[in-house]
Steps between C-alpha positions, in 0.01 A plus 500: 500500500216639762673839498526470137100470414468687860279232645496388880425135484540212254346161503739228462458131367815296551445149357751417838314637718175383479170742532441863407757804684511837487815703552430877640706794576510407865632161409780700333542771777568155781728398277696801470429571885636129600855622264412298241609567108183504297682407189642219680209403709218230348164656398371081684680616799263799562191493310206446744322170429236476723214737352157556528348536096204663375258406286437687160157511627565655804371864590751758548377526861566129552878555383558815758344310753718219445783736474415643840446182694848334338728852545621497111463673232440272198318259419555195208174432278454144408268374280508080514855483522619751287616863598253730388658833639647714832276720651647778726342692766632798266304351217188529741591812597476656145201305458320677769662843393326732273745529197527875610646418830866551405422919465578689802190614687483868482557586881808256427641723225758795535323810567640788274724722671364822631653712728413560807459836694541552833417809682763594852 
């Protein structure tokens, strides 16, 4: 389903289980590393329950720093005790990008094709 809507995390409530998880496409990769099936395997066996949240009033500089200091790259908004979104460091990222980031620069664009002469 990740692949599907080609996302890298999802948070996961499992009334079994009991707080907020997140399942991310490392969790999947160390589950395929360790030879497990992932159609087999439990999403509860590998989600990652113990997370730091943000704040929907936190700054997007909070959230990186936070992302930084805990070595991940998503973070689960709360508000009360509801889910109010996941925030990615990609998400920052394109925050922080000018929307005309994604054009080459031009000394990163193929140069037309002249030839070249030498002289012996």
């Amino acid at each position: 389903m990740m692949s599907k809507r080609r996302i890298g995390a999802a948070v996961v409530i499992d009334a079994e289980h009991a707080g907020i998880g997140i399942l991310t496409e490392r969790d999947l990769l160390d589950s395929i590393a360790a030879g497990e099936d992932p159609d087999a395997e439990l999403v509860a066996h590998h989600r990652t329950e113990h997370l730091v949240y943000a704040s929907p009033d936190w700054t997007l500089e909070d959230a990186a720093a936070a992302m930084v200091r805990g070595g991940f790259r998503h973070l689960v908004v709360v508000e009360g005790n509801d889910v109010a979104g996941l925030l990615s460091m990609r998400d920052i990222v394109r925050c922080w990008t000018p929307a005309d980031a994604g054009a080459q620069p031009a000394a990163a664009q193929p140069a037309a094709t002249q030839p070249v002469t030498t002289t012996a």
